[in-house]
C-alpha positions as semicolon CSV with decimal commas, in nm:
position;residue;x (nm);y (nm);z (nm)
1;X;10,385;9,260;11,853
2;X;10,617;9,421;11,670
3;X;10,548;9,390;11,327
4;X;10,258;9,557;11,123
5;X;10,129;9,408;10,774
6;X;9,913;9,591;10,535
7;X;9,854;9,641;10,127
8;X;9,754;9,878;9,928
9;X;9,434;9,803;9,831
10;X;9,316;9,753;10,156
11;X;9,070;10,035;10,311
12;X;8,960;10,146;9,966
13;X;9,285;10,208;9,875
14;X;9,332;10,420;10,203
15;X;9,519;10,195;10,436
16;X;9,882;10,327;10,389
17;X;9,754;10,708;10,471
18;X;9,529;10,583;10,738
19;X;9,821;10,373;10,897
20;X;10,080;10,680;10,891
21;X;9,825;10,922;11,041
22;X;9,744;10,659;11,306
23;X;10,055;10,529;11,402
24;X;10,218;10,879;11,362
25;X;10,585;10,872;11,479
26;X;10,524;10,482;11,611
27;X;10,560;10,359;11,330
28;X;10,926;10,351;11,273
29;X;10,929;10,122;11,584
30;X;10,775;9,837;11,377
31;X;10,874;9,606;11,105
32;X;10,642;9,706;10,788
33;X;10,528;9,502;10,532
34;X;10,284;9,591;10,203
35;X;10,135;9,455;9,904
36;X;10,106;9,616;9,575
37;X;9,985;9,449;9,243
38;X;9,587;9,590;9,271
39;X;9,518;9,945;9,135
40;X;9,187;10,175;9,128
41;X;8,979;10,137;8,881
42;X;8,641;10,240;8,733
43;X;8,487;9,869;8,876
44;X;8,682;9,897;9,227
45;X;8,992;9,725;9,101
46;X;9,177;9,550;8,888
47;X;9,510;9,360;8,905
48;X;9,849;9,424;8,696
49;X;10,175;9,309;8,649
50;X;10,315;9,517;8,447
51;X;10,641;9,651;8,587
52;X;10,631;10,016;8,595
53;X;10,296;10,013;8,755
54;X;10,448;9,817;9,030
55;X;10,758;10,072;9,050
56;X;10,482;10,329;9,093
57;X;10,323;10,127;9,334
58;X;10,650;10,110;9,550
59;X;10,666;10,468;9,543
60;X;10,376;10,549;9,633
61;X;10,338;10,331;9,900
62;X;10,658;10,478;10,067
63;X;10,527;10,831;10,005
64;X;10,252;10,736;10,199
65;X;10,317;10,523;10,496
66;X;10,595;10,861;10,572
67;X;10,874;10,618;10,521
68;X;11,006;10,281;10,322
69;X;10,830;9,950;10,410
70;X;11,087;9,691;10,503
71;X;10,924;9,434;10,291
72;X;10,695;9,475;9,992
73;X;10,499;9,190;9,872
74;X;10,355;9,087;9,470
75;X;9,970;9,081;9,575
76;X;9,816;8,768;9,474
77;X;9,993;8,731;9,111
78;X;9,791;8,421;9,047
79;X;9,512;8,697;8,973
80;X;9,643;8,776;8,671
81;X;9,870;8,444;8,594
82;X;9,582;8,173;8,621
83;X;9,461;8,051;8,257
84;X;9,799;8,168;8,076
85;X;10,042;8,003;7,888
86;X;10,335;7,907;8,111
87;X;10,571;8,115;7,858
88;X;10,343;8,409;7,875
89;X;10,315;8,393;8,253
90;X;10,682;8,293;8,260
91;X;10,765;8,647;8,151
92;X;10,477;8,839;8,333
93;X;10,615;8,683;8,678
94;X;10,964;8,747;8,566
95;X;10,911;9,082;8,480
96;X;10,738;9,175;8,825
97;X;10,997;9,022;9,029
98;X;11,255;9,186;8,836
99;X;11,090;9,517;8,928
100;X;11,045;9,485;9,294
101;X;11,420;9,330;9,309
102;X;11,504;9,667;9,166
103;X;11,312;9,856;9,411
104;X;11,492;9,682;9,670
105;X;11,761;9,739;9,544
106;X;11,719;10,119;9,494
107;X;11,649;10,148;9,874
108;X;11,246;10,152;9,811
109;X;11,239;9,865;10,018
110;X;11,480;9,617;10,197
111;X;11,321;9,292;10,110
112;X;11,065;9,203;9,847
113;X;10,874;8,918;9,840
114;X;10,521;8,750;9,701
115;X;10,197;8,682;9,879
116;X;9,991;8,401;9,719
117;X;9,623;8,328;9,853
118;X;9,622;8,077;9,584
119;X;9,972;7,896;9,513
120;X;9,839;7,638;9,261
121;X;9,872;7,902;8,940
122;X;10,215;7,927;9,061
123;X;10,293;7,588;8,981
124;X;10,187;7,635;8,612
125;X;10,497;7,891;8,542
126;X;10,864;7,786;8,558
127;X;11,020;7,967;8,877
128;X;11,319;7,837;8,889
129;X;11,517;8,079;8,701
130;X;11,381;8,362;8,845
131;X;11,459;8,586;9,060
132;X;11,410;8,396;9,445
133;X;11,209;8,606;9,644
134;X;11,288;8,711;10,017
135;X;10,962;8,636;10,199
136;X;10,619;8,421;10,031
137;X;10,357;8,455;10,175
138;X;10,110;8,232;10,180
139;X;9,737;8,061;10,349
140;X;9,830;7,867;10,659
141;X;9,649;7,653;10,891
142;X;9,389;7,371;10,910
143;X;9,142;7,467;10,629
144;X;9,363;7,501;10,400
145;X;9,368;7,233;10,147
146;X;9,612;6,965;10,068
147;X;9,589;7,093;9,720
148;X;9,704;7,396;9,843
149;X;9,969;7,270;10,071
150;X;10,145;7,028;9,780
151;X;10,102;7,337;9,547
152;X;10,318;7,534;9,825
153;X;10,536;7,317;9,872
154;X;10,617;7,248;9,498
155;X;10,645;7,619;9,453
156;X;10,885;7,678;9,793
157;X;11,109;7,387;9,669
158;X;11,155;7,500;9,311
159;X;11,148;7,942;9,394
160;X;11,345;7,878;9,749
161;X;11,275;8,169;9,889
162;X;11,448;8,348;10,203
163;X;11,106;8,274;10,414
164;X;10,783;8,169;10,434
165;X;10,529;8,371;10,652
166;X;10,171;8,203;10,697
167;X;9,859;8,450;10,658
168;X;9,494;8,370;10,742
169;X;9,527;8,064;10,987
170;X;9,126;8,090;11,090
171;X;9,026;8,037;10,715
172;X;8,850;8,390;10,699
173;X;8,693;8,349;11,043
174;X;8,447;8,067;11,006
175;X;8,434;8,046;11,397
176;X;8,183;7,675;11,399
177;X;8,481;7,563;11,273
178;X;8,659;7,588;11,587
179;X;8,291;7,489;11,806
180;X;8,280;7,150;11,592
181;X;8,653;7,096;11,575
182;X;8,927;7,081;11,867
183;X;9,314;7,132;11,745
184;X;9,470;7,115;12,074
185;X;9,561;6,766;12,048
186;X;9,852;6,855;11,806
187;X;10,015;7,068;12,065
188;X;10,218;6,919;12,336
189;X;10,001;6,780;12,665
190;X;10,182;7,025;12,864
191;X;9,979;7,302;12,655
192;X;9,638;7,156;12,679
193;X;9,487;7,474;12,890
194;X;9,491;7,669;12,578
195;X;9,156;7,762;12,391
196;X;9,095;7,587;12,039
197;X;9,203;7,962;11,868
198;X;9,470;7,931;12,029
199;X;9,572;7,587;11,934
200;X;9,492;7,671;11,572
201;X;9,696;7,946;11,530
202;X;9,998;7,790;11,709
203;X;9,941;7,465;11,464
204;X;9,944;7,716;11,169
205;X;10,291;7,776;11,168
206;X;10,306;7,364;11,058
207;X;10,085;7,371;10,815
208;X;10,309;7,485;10,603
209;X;10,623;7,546;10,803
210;X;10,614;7,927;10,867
211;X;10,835;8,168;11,049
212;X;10,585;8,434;11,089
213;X;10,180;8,488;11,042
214;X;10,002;8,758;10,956
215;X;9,661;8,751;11,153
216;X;9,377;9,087;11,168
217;X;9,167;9,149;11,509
218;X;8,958;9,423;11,604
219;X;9,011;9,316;11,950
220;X;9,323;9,332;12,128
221;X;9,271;9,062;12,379
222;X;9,272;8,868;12,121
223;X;9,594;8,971;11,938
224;X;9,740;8,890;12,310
225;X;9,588;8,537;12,357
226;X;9,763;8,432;12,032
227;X;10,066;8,579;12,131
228;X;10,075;8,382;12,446
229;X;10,032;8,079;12,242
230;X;10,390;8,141;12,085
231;X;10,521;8,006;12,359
232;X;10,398;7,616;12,296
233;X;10,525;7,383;12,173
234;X;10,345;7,193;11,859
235;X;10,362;6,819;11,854
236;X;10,523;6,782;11,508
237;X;10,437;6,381;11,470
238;X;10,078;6,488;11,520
239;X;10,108;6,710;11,250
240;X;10,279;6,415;10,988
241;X;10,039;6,216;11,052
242;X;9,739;6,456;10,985
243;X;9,927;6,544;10,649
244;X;9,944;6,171;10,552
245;X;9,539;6,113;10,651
246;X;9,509;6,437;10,408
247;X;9,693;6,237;10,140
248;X;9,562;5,896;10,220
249;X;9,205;6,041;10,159
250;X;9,263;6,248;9,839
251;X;9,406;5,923;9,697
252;X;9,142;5,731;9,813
253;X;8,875;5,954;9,689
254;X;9,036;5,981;9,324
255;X;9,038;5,610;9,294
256;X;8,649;5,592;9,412
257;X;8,587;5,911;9,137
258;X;8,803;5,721;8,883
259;X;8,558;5,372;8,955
260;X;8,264;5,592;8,928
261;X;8,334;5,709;8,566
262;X;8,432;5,405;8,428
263;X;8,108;5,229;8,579
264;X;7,897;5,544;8,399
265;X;8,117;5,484;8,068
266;X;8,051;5,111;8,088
267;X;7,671;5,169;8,105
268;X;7,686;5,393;7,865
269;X;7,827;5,194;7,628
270;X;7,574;4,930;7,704
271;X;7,291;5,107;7,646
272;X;7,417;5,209;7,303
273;X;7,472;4,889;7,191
């Protein structure tokens, strides 16, 4: 492992100063990504994007990790986006991205990027002409929806950013998930001695196509068995033709929703009459 991902919210608004005094002079050795966009407040926190909080933000954070992060992230701008106009969040988004571009440029930071838990508001706001972010980051894996993963796509298409790294691939740790559901059949046969976890995670970096994923343990073993499942190999057919079930379904589903209205509209109108 030698990258470390964090935010500033995280840890009650603690976790840079806690990572620098644990990691000490380790952790130059790593690659260091953060998230800013969520600031104290009097109720916990609240979300911004207004630019010169985020400028602070960048500073701050660099104060107090002890040295620049190599990548800092937009947390979650949907929090703020979702329910606007897409002119109003047009210039909201394109105002925060110009900021951490300049950041990045300034030497705050050497790449800047935007994690999304929920891509969908996204899609609302023309992206296109702004400024193409180096990394998004977004939900990855199985129980993620296929909402979500059209809404991702749509967005990666039309921004184009430099990467895409995956982030929660256990859906927030609902383990009878994994007891009631087996994902090693999308991994090649020659992999099927690894544990369901370990399948899941490896099939994450599919779902959507991801170069890196963020994951949190308490437990080192753990942090070890999914590295050893790096080295599989994921059976990519498996994985189009889960995509297209997801699809199939959804369709199939709005047509039955769109039959049940008009039945209730039809006797409706029948009893009025």
């Amino acid at each position: 492992m030698t990258a470390l991902d964090t935010a500033a919210p995280y840890l009650g608004f603690r976790s840079h100063t806690v990572l620098a005094e644990t990691a000490a002079d380790l952790l130059p050795r790593f690659i260091l990504s953060t998230k800013v966009g969520f600031f104290p407040s009097a109720g916990g926190a609240e979300h911004s994007l207004d630019p010169v909080r985020l400028r602070l933000a960048v500073e701050r954070a660099a104060r107090e990790l002890g040295r620049e992060p190599d990548t800092v992230l937009l947390h979650n701008p949907e929090r703020t986006l979702d329910g606007l106009s897409t002119a109003d969040g047009h210039t909201l988004l394109g105002n925060a991205c110009t900021a951490l571009t300049d950041a990045a440029r300034h030497g705050l930071c050497r790449a800047w990027g935007v994690a999304s838990w929920d891509t969908r508001p996204l899609g609302t706001v023309r992206v296109d002409d702004l400024p193409s972010p180096d990394v998004l980051m977004v939900r990855a894996g199985f129980l993620v929806s296929v909402d979500l993963l059209d809404a991702t796509t749509a967005l990666r298409t039309a921004w184009q950013p430099g990467r895409t790294w995956g982030m929660s691939p256990f859906g927030g740790g609902h383990r009878k998930v994994w007891e009631e559901f087996d994902p090693r059949p999308f991994l090649q046969p020659s992999h099927s001695d690894l544990s369901r976890i370990q399948a899941a995670f490896r099939t994450a970096f599919h779902l959507p196509t991801a170069s890196a994923m963020a994951v949190g343990t308490d437990d080192p073993r753990h942090l070890a068995q999914l590295f050893q499942a790096l080295g599989t190999e994921v059976d990519t057919a498996a994985v189009s033709q889960y995509l297209r079930a997801l699809h199939g379904h959804r369709q199939h589903w709005s047509s039955a929703t769109r039959r049940s209205a008009s039945l209730r509209a039809g006797a409706s109108s029948g009893s009025s009459s």
